[in-house]
VOMARBA-595058 format. One record per residue (C-alpha): x, y, z; residue number from 1. Coordinates in Angstrom, 2 decimals. Layout:
residues N
<pt><px>X</px><py>Y</py><pz>Z</pz><nr>NUM</nr></pt>
...
end
This chain:
residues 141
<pt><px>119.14</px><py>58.58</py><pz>112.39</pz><nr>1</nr></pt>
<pt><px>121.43</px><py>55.72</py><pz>113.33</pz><nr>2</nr></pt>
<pt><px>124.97</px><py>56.50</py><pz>114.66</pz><nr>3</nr></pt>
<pt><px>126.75</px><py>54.03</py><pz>113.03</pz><nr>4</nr></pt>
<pt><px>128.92</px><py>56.83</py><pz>111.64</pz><nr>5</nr></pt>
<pt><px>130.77</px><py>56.40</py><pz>115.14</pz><nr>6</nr></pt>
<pt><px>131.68</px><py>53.14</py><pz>114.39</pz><nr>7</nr></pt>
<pt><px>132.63</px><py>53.86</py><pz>110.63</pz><nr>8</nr></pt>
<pt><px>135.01</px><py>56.35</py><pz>111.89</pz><nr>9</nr></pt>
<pt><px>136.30</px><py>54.44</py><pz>114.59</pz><nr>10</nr></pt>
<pt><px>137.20</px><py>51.63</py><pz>111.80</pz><nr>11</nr></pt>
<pt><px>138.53</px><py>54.27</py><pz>109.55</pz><nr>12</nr></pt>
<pt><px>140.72</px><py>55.66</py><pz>111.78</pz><nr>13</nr></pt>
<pt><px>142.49</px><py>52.07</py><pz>112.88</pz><nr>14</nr></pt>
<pt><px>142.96</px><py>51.50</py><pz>109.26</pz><nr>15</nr></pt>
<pt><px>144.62</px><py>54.98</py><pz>109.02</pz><nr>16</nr></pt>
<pt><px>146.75</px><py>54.22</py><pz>112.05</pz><nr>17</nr></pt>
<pt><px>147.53</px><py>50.38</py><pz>110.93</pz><nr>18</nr></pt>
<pt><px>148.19</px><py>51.93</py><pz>107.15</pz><nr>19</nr></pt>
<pt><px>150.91</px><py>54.64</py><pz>108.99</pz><nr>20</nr></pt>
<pt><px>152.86</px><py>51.99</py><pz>110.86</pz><nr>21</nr></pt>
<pt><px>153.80</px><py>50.64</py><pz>108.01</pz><nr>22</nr></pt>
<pt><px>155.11</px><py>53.58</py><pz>106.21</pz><nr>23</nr></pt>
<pt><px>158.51</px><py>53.44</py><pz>105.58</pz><nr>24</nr></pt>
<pt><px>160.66</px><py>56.96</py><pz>105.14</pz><nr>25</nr></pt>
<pt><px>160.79</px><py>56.40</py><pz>101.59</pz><nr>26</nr></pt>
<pt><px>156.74</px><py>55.75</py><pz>101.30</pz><nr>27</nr></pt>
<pt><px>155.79</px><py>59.42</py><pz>102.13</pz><nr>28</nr></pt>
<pt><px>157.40</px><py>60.27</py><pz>99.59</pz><nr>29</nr></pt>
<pt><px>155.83</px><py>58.06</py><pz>97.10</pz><nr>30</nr></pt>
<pt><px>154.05</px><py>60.05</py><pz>94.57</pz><nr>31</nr></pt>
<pt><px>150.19</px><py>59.31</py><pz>94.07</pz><nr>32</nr></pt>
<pt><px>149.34</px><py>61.66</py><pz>91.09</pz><nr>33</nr></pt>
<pt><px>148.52</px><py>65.16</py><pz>90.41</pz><nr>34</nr></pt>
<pt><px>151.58</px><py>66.40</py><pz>92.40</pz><nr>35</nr></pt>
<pt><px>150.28</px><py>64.59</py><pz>95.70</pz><nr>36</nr></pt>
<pt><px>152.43</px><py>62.31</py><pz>97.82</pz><nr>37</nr></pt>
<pt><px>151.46</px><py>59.86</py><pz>100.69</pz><nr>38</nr></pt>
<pt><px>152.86</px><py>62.77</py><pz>103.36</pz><nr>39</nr></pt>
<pt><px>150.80</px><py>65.36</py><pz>101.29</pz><nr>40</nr></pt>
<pt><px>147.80</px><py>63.13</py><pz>101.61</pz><nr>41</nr></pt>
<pt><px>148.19</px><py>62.31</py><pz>105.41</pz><nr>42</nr></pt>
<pt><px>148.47</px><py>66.16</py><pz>105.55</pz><nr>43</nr></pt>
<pt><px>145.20</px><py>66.91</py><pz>103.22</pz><nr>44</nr></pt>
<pt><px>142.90</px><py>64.16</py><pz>105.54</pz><nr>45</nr></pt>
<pt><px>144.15</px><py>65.98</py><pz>108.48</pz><nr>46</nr></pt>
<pt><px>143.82</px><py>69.52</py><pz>107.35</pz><nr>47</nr></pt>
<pt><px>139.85</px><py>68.36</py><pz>106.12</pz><nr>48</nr></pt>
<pt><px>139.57</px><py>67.03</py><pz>109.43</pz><nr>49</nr></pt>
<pt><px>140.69</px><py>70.05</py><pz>111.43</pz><nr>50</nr></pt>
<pt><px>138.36</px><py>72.20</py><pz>109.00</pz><nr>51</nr></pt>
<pt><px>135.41</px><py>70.27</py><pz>109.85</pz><nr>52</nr></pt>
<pt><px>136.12</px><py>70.15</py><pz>113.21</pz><nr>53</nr></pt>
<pt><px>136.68</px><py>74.33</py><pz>113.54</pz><nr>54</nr></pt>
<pt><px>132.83</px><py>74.27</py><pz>111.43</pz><nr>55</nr></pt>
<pt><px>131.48</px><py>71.95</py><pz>113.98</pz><nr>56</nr></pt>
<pt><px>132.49</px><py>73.72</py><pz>116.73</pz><nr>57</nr></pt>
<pt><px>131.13</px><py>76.97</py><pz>115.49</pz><nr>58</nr></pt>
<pt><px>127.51</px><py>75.26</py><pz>114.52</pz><nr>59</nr></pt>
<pt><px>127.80</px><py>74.15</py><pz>118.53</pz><nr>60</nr></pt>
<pt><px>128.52</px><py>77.69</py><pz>119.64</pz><nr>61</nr></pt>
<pt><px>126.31</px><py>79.52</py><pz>117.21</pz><nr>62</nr></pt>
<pt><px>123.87</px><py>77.22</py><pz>115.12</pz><nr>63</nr></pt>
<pt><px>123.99</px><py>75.08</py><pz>111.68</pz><nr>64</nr></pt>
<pt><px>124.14</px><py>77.08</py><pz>108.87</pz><nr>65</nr></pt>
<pt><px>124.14</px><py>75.54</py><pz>105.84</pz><nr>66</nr></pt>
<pt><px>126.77</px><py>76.75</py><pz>103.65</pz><nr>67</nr></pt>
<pt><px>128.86</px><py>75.31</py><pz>101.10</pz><nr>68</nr></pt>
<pt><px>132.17</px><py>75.92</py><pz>99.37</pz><nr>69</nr></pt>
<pt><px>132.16</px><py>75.83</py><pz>95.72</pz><nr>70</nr></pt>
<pt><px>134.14</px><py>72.94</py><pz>94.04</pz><nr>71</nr></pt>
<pt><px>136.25</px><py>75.71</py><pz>92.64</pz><nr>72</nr></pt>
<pt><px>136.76</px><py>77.12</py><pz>96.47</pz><nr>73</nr></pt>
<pt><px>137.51</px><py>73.17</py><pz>97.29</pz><nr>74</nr></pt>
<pt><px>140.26</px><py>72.76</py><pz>94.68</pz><nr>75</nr></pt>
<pt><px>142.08</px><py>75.52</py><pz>95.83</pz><nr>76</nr></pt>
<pt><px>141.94</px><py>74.96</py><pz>99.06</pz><nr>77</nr></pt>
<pt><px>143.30</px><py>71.94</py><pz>98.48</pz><nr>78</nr></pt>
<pt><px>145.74</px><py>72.90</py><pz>95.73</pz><nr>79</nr></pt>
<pt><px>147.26</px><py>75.40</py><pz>98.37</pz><nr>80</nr></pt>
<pt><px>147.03</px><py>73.25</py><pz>101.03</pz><nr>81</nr></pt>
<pt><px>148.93</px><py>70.55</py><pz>99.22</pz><nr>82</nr></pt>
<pt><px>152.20</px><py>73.03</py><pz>98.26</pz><nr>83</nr></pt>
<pt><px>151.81</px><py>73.94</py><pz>101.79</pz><nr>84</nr></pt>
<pt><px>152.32</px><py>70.37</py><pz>102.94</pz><nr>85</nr></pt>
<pt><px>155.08</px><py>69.67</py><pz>101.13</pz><nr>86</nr></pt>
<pt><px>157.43</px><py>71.16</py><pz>104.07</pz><nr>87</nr></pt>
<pt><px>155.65</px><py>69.02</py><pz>106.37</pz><nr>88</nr></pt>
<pt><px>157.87</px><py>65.90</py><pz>107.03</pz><nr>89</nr></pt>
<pt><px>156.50</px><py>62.42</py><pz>106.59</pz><nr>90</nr></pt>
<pt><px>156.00</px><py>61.44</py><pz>109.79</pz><nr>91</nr></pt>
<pt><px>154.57</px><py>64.07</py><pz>111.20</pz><nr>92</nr></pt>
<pt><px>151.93</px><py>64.24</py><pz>108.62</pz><nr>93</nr></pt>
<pt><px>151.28</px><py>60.75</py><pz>109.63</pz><nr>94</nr></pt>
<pt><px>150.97</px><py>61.86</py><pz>113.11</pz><nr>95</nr></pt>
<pt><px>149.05</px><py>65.30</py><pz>112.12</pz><nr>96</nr></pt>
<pt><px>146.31</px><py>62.71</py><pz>110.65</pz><nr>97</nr></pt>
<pt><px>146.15</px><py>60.36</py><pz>113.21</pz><nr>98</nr></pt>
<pt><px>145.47</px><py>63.17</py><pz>115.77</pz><nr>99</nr></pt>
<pt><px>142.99</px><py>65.27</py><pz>113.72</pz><nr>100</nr></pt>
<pt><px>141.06</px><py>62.22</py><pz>113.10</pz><nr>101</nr></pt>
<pt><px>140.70</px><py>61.14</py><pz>116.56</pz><nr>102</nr></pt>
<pt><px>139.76</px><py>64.81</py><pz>117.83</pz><nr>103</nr></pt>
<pt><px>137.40</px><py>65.48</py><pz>115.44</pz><nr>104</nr></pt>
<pt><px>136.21</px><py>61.67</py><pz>115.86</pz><nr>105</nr></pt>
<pt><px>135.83</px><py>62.68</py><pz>119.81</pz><nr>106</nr></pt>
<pt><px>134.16</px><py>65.61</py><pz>118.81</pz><nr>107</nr></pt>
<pt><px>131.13</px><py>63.92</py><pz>116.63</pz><nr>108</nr></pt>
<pt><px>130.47</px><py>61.36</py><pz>118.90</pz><nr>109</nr></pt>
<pt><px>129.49</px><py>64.43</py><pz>121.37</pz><nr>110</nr></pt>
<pt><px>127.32</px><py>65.99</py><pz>119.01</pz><nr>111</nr></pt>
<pt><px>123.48</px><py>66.51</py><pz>120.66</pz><nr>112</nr></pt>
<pt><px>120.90</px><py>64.53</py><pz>118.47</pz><nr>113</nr></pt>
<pt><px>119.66</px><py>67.78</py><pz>117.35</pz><nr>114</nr></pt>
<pt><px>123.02</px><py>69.04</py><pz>115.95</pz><nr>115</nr></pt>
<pt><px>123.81</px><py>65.63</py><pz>114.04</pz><nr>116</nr></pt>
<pt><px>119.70</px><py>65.58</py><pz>112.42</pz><nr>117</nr></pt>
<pt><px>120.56</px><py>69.43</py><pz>110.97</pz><nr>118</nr></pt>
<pt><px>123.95</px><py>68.65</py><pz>109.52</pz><nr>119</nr></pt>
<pt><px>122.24</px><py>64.86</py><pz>108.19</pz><nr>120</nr></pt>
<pt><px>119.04</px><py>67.02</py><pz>107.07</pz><nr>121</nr></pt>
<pt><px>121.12</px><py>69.70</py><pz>105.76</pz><nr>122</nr></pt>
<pt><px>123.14</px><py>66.94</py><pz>103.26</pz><nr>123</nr></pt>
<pt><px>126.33</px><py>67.68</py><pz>105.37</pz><nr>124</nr></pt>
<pt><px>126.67</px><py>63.81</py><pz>105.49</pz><nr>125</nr></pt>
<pt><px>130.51</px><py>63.84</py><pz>105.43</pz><nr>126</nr></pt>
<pt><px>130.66</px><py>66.32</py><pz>108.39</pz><nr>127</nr></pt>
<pt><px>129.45</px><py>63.28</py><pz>110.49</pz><nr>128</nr></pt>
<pt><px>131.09</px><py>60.18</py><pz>108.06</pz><nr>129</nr></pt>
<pt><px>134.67</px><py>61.53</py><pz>108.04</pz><nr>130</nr></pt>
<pt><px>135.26</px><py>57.75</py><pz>107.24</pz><nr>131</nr></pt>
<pt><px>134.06</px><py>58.37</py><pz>103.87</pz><nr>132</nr></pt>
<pt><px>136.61</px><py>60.93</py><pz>103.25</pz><nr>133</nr></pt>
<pt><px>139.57</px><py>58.97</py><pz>104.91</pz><nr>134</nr></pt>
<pt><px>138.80</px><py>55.61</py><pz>103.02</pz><nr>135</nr></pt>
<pt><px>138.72</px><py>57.65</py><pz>99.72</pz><nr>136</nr></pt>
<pt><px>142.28</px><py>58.35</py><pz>100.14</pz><nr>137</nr></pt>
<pt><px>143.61</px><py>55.59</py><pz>102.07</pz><nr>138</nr></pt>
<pt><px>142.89</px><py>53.56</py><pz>98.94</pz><nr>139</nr></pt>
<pt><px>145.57</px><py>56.08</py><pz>97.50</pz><nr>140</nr></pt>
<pt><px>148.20</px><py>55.14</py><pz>99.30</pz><nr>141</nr></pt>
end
């Protein structure tokens, strides 16, 4: 398997961090449907991030297992995660993304090559492309 998912996150994460720089106060508070805002958003991609991270960490300490969360355990997660976020101000769920991204971006590139073929053979594609998730909402805002 090709790393080019290093890259694709690299690239991703600039356009997160060019995207943030331009954020006015008023933006992250822009609403994007649904009940989300640009803050809540920033906060969602870095919450996903951090939760991937935690699960790659624990595959590295105890081996992949391939379990997945329901889309009914995904929408609440993010519904509650989303209310949550709300108390988080604007720029600091600008920063909260920016840094999640980059550690768990730090973290993938250290994956061993056996790690990254069980979470690619187990279909856990956006563990390793967390630029697919980012650009998803980054078209949001």
């Amino acid at each position: 398997m090709a790393h080019d998912f290093v890259q694709e996150n690299a690239a991703s994460r600039r356009e997160l961090q060019a995207l943030t720089a331009t954020l006015g106060d008023a933006d992250f508070a822009r609403e994007l449907g649904n009940g989300w805002t640009v803050s809540t958003i920033l906060c969602h991609l870095a919450f996903w991030d951090r939760l991937v991270l935690c699960r790659v960490r624990e595959w590295q300490r105890t081996g992949f297992e391939a379990v997945r969360l329901t889309a009914q355990a995904v929408d609440s997660i993010n519904a509650a995660a989303r209310e949550i976020s709300r108390a988080i101000p604007g720029r600091e769920a600008a920063r909260l993304a920016l840094e999640s991204a980059e550690e768990m971006d730090a973290e993938v590139e250290r994956l061993s090559a056996e790690l990254i073929e069980q979470i690619d053979a187990g279909g856990f594609e956006r563990v390793l492309r967390r630029s697919i998730h980012r650009r998803e909402h980054l078209s949001r805002i």
